[in-house]
KETORSE-481630 format. One line per field, with one value per residue (C-alpha): residue in three letters; x negated, y, z negated; residue number from 1; chain. Coordinates in steps of 0.05 Angstrom, whole numbers. Each point is the difference from the previous one (the first is absolute). Layout:
// KETORSE-481630
aa (ALA, ...);
px (X, ...);
py (Y, ...);
pz (Z, ...);
i (NUM, ...);
ch (A, ...);
This chain:
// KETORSE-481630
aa (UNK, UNK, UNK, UNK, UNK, UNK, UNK, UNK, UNK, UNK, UNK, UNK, UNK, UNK, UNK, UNK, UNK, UNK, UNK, UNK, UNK, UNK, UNK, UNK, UNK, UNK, UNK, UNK, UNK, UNK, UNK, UNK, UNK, UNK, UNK, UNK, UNK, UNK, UNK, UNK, UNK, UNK, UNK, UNK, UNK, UNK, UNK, UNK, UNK, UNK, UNK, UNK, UNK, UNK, UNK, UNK, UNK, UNK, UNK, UNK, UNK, UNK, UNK, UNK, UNK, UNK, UNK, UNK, UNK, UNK, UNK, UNK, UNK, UNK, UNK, UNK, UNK, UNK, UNK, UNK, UNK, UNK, UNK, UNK, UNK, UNK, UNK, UNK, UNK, UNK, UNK, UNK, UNK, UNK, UNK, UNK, UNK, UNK, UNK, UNK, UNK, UNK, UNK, UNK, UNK, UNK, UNK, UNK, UNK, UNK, UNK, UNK, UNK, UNK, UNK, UNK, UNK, UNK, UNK, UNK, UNK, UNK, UNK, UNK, UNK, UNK, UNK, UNK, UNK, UNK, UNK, UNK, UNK, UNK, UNK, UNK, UNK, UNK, UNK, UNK, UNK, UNK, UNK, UNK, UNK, UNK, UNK, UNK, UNK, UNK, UNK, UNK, UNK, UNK, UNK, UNK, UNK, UNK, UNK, UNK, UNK, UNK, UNK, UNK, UNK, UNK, UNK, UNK, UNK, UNK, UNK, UNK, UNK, UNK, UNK, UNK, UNK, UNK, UNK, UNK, UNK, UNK, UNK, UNK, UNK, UNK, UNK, UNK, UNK, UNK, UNK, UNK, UNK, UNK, UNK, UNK, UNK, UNK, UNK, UNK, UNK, UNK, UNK, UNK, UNK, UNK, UNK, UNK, UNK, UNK, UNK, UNK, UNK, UNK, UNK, UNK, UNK, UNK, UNK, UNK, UNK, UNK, UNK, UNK, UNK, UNK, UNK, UNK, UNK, UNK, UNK, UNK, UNK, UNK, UNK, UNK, UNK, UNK, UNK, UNK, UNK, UNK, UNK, UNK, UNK, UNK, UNK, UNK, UNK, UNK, UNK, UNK, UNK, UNK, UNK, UNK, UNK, UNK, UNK, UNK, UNK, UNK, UNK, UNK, UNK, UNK, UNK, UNK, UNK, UNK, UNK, UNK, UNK, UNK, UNK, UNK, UNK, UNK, UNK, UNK, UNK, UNK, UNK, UNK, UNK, UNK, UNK, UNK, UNK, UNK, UNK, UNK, UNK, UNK, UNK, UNK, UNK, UNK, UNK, UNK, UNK, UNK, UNK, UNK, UNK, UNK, UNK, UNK, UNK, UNK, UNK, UNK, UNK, UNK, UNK, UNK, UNK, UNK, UNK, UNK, UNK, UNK, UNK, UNK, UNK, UNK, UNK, UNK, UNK, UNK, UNK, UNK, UNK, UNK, UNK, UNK, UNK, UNK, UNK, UNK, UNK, UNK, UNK, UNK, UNK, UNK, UNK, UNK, UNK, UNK, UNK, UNK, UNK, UNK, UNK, UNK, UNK, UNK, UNK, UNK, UNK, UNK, UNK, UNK, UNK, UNK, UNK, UNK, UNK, UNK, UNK, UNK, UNK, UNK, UNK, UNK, UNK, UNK, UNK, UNK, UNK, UNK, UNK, UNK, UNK, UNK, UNK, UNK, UNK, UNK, UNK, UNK, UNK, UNK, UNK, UNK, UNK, UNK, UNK, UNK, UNK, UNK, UNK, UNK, UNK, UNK, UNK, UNK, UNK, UNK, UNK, UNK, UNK, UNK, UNK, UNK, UNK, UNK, UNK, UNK, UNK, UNK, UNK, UNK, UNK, UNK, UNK, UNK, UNK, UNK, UNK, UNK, UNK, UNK, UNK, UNK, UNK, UNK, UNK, UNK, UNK, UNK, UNK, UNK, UNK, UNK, UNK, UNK, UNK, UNK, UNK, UNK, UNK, UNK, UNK, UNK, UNK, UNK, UNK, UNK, UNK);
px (-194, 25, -13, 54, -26, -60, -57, -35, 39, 8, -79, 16, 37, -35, -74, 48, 11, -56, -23, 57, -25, 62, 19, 20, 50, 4, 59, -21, 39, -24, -40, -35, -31, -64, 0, -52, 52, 17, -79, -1, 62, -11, 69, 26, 77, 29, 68, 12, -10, -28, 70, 10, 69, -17, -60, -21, 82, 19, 28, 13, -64, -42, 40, -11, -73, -4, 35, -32, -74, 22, -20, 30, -3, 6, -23, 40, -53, 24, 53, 29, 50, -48, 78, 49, 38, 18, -68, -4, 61, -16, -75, 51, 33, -44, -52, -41, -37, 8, -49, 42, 67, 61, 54, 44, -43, -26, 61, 14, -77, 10, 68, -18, 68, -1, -73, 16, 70, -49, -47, 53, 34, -66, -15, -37, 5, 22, 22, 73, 20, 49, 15, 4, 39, 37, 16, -8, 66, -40, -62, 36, 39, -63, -45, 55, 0, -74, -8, -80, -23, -52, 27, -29, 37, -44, 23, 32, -41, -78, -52, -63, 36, 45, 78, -28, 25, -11, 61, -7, 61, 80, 3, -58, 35, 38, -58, -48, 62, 2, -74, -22, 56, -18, -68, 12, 50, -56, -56, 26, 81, 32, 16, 18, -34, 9, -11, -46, -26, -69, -69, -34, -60, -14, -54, 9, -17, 1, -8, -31, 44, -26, 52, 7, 46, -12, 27, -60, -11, -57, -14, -59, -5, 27, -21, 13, 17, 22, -46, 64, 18, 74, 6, -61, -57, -68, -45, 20, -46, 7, 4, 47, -39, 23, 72, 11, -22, 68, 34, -30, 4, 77, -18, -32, 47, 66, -27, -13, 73, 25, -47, 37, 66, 2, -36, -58, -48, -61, -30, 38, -6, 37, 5, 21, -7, -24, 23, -61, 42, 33, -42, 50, 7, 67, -6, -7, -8, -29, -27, -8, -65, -69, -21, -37, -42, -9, -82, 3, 26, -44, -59, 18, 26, -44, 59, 16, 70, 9, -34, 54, 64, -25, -23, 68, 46, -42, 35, -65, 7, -27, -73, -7, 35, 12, -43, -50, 8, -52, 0, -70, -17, 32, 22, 13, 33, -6, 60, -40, 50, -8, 29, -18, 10, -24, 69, 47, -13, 6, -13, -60, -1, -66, -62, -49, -76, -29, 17, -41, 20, -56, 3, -35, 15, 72, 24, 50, 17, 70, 1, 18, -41, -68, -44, 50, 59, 67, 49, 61, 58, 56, -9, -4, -73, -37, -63, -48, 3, -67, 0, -63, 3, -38, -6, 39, 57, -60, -48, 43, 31, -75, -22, 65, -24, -75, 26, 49, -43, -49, 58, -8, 59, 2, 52, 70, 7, 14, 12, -56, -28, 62, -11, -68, 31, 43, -55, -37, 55, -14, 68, 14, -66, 11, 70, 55, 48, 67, 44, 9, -70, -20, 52, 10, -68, -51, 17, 32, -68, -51, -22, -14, -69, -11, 27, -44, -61, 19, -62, 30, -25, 47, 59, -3, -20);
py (15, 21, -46, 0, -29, 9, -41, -50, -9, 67, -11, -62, 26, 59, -37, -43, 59, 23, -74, 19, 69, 25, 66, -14, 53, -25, 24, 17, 20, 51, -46, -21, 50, -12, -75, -45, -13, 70, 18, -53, 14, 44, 46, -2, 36, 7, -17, 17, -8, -64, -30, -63, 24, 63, -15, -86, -17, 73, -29, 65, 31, -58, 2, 81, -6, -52, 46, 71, -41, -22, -68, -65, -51, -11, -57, -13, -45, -44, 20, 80, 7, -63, -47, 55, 1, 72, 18, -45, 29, 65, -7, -38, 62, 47, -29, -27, -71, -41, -48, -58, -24, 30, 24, -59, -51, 26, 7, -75, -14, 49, -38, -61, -21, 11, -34, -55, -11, 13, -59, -43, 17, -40, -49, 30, -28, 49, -37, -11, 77, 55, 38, 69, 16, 64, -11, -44, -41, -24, -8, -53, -35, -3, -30, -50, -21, -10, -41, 3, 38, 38, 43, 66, 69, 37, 72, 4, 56, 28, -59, 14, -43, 58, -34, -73, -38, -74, -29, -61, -7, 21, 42, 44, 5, 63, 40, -19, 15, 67, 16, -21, 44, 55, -2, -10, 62, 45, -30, -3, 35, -66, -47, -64, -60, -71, -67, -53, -64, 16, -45, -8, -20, 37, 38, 63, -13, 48, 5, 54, 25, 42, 5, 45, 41, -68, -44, -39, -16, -23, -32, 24, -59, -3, 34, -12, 53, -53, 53, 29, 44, 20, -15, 52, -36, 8, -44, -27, -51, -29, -52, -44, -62, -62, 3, -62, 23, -24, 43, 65, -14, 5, 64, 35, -26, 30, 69, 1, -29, 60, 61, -25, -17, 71, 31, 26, 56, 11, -25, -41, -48, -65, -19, -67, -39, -70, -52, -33, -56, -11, 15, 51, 70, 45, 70, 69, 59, 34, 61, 50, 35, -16, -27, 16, -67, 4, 5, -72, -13, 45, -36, -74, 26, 51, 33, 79, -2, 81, 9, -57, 41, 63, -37, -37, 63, 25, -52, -42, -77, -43, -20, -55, -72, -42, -58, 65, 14, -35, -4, -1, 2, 20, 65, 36, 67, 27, 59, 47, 36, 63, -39, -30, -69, 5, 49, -34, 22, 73, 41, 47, 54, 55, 20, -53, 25, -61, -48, -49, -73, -40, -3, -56, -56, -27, 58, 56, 39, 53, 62, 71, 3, 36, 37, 56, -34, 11, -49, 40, -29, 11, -66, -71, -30, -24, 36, -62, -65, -43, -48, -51, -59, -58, -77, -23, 11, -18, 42, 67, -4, -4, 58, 34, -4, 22, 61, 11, -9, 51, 53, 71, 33, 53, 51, -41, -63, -59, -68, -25, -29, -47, -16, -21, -46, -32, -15, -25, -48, -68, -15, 55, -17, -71, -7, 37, 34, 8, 68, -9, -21, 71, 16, -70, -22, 47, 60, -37, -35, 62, 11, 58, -6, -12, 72, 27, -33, 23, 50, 77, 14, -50, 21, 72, 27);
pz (-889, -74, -47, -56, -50, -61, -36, 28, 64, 22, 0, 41, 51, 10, 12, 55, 28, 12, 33, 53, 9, -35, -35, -69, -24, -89, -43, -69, -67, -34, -48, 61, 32, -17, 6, 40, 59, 5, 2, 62, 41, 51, -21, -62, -16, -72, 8, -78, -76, -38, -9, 60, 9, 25, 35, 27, -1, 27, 68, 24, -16, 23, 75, 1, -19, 54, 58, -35, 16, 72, -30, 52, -54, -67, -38, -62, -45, -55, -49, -4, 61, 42, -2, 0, 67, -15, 20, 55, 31, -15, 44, 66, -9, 3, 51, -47, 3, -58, -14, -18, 16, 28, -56, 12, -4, -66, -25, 13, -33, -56, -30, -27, 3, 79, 5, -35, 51, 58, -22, -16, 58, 46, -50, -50, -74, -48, -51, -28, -29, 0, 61, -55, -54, -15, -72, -69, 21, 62, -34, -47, 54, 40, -54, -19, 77, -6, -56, -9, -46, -5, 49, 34, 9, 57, 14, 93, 6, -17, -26, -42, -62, -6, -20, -15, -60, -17, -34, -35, -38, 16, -61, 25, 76, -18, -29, 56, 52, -36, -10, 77, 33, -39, 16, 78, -4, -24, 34, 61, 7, -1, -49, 44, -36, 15, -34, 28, -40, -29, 25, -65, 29, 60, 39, 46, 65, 55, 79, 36, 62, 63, 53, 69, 39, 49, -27, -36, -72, -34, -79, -28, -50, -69, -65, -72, -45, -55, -63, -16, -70, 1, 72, 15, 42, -28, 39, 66, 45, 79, 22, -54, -29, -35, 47, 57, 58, 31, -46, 20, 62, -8, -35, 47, 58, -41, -12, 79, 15, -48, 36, 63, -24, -18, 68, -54, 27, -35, -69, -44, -59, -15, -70, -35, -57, -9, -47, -15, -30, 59, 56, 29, 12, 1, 39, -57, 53, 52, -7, 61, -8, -18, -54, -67, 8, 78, -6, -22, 64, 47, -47, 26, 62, 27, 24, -19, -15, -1, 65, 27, -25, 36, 64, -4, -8, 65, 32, 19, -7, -59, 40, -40, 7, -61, 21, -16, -68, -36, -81, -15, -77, -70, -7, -72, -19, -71, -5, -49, -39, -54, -48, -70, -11, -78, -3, 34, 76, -16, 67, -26, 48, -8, 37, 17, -19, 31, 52, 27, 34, 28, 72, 58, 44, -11, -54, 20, -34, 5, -35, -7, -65, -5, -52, -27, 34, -40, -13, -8, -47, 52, 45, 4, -36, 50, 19, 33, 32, -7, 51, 10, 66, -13, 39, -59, -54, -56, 35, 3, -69, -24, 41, -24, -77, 17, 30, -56, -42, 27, 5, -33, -11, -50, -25, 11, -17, 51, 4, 23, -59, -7, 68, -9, -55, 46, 49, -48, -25, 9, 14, 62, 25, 9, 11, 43, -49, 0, -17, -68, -19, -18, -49, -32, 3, 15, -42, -66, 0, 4, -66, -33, -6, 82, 7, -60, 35, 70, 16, 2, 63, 38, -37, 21, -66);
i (1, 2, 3, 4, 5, 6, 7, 8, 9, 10, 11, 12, 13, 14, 15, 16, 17, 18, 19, 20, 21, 22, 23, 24, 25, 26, 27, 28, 29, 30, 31, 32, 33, 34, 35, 36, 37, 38, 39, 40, 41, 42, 43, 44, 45, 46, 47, 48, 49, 50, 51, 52, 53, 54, 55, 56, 57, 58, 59, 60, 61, 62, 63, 64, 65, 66, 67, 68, 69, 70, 71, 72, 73, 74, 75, 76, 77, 78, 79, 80, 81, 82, 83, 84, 85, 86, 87, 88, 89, 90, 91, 92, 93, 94, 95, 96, 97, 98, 99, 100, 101, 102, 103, 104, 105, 106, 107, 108, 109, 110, 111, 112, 113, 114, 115, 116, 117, 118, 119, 120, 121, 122, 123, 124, 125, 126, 127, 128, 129, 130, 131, 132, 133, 134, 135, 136, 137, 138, 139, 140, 141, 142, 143, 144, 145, 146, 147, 148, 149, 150, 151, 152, 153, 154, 155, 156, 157, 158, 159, 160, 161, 162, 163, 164, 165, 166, 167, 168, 169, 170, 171, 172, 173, 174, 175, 176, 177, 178, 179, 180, 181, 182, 183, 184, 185, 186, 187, 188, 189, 190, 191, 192, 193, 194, 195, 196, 197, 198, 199, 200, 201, 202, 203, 204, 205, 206, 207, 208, 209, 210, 211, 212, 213, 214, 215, 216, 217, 218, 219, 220, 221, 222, 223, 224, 225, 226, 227, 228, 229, 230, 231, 232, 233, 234, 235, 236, 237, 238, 239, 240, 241, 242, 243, 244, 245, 246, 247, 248, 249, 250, 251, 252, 253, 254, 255, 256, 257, 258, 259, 260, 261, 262, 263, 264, 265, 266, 267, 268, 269, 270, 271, 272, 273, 274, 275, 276, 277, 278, 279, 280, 281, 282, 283, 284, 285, 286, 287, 288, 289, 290, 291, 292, 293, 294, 295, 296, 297, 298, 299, 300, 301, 302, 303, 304, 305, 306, 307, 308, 309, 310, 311, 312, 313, 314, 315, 316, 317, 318, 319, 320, 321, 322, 323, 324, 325, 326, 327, 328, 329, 330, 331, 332, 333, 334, 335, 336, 337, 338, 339, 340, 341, 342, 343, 344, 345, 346, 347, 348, 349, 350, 351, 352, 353, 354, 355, 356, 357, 358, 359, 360, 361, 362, 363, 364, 365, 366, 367, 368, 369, 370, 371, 372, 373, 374, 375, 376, 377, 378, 379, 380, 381, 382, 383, 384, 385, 386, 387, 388, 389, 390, 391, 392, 393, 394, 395, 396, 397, 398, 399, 400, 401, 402, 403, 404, 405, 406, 407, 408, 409, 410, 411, 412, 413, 414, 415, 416, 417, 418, 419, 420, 421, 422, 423, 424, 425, 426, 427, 428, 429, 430, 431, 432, 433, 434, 435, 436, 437, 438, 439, 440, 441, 442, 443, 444, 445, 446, 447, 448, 449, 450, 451, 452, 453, 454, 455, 456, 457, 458, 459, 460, 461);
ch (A, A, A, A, A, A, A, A, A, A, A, A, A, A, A, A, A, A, A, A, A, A, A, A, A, A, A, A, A, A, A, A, A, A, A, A, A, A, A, A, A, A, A, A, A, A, A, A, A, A, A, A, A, A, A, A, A, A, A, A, A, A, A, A, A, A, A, A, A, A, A, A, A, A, A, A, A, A, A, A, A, A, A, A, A, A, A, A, A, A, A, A, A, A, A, A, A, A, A, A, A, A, A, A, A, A, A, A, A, A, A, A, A, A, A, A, A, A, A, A, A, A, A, A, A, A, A, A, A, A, A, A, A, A, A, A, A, A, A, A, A, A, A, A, A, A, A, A, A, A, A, A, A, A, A, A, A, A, A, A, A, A, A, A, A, A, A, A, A, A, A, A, A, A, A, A, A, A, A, A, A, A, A, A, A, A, A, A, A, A, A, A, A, A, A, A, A, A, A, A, A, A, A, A, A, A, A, A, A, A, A, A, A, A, A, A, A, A, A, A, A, A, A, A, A, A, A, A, A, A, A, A, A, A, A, A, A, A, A, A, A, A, A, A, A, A, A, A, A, A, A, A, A, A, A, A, A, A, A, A, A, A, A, A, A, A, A, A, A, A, A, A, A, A, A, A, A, A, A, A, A, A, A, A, A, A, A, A, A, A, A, A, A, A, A, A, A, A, A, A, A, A, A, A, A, A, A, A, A, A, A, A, A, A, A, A, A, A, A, A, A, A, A, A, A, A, A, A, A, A, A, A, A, A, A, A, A, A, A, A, A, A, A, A, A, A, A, A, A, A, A, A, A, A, A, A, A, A, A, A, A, A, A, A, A, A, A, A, A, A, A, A, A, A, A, A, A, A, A, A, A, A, A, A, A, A, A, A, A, A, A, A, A, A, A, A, A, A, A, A, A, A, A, A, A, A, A, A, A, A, A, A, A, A, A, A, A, A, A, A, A, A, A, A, A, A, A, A, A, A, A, A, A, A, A, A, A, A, A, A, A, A, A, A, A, A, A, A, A, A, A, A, A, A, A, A, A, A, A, A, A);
């Protein structure tokens, strides 16, 4: 199987692999030869230089490095070419298995504008919005048919925050129309945006999806990835707490209703928002692959969501029923970034001369970092994922800061240290959090002198 992807999930994949007794064929730039995953797979091809154009989003070169290994599968990962139907096609037509969805169907997943129709379409909630707008003129006659401000343009294609603009006034409609097209036209070759009314108090909820080439789907309960900055998750948990239970319960039975309204095959995630205010949730997206946060998942779960989407494109049936899945405990995943927090998020890419996370019963933790490892400048931040399972939410976010706390990273700086803060705040600790709370609350209120105190070691000094 190739695995096209880097980081911490090329790791991933490739230790799923070898569970299944697979081959694992990686794809590396030339900035990452020498990195953990390529040290682990057991065939590693550079497909070209440091630059993700000619290399991770090379379709071309990813398909021939499949078909030039004899690989059978390829497993996409998370972000890179893991949504583009281009590749997807391009593996039907050459005889290679894609671990995912067909091309059509992520097609219709991949534009939110086509999602959203689909879950409308069998009774979804989506909330009133536009159905796209191709220019300024419609963005105006659009927001006039609203009426309700503060009002959100969200770029068709791509996610990750990328084309977002809150809009809380008319005169500001034309600059944020302006500004979130833009951004989706580099970001993602398409600058379709549309106009929905924005939740000012909301929280992120998500469903896990596992579905078979026989017809069943299965939920894998809910998570909340409501520790946003700028639309990025940082910390995500499972199960949700503090919702009705009725509530989720519709939840988890819409993101089911969508897999099979749109004959889903493999791994998929639901997303929506909830108005707290309101008790009510409108569908945001599904996206067709696996997951950043998905160890939260497996934690509560027990359930290895790789090994599934490589059992499931084998064609072998789901062997569990949903009356199975059992959510036992509070799960917690800490996205470690190289990043500084005391400079406004700057990635900080450089070679890491120490490394060590505290490891034992209920802490994962997902890597590619090691003594000497090198974070190359060229990618997306994220080099770890701390996650810690605990009997309950108080439990793991307290287990979370002890092993923060006892983190030694050294040579790059990371973002653990502000995480520990966070865990350590009375107010996340206590009390489910909604999207904004980071940025309004939480950062505004950190003072100066928390940061200054914050021992070295745990920022990555």
């Amino acid at each position: 199987m190739l695995v096209a992807n880097r980081g911490e999930i090329a790791v991933r994949i490739i230790r799923a692999c070898f569970d299944e007794g697979i081959e694992s064929v990686l794809i590396v730039s030339a900035a990452d030869r020498d990195s953990l995953a390529a040290r682990l797979a057991d065939e590693v091809v550079v497909i070209g230089p440091a630059s993700a154009t000619e290399s991770y989003l090379s379709v071309s070169r990813v398909v021939q490095a499949a078909l030039n290994a004899g690989c059978d599968a390829l497993h996409p990962g998370y972000g890179f070419l893991s949504e583009r139907p281009t590749l997807v096609k391009a593996c039907e037509e050459n005889g290679i298995t894609f671990i995912g969805p067909s091309a059509e169907v992520m097609r219709e997943s991949g534009d939110k504008l086509l999602a959203r129709a689909m879950a409308e379409s069998v009774g979804i909630p989506t909330g009133k919005g536009t159905v796209g707008l191709l220019d300024a003129e419609d963005a105006i006659r659009a927001a006039d048919e609203l009426n309700c401000y503060p009002l959100l343009l969200k770029a068709s294609a791509g996610g990750g925050g990328r084309g977002m603009t809150i809009v809380r006034h008319p005169d500001d409609l034309l600059e944020g129309f302006n500004r979130s097209s833009t951004e989706a036209e580099r970001a993602f070759g398409d600058g379709t945006v549309y106009l929905e009314p924005y939740i000012e108090k909301a929280r992120h909820i998500e469903v896990q999806i596992l579905a078979d080439t026989h017809g069943n789907v299965r939920h894998l309960g809910e998570r909340d990835c409501s520790a946003q900055r700028r639309y990025q998750k940082i910390i995500e948990e499972a199960p949700s707490v503090g919702l009705p239970e009725a509530l989720v319960a519709r939840i988890r039975e819409a993101a089911v209703k969508l897999a099979i309204s749109l004959h889903y095959v493999g791994a998929a995630t639901c997303e929506f928002l909830v108005d707290v205010q309101r008790d009510s949730f409108v569908f945001l997206e599904l996206n067709a692959r696996v997951q950043v946060e998905h160890p939260v998942t497996e934690a509560i779960t027990g359930v290895d969501i790789i090994r599934e989407q490589i059992r499931i494109a084998r064609g072998e049936a789901l062997s569990f029923s949903q009356e199975d899945v059992r959510l036992t405990g509070h799960a917690v995943e800490c996205r470690i970034n190289a990043e500084n927090p005391d400079s406004g998020f700057l990635p900080t890419p450089g070679t890491v001369t120490e490394w060590t996370i505290p490891q034992g019963s209920g802490v994962r933790v997902d890597t590619y970092m090691c003594n000497g490892a090198v974070v190359p400048p060229y990618y997306d931040s994220l080099i770890a994922k701390i996650i810690v399972h605990a009997p309950t939410r108080e439990e793991a976010v307290a287990k979370m800061a002890t092993v923060l706390a006892k983190s030694r990273v050294r040579g790059i700086s990371t973002t653990i240290g502000i995480q520990l803060e966070i865990m350590n705040d009375p107010t996340f600790s206590t009390t489910p959090i909604t999207t904004k709370w980071l940025e309004e609350s939480f950062l505004p209120g950190r003072s100066a002198s928390n940061a200054a105190t914050m021992p070295s070691t745990t920022r990555g000094n």
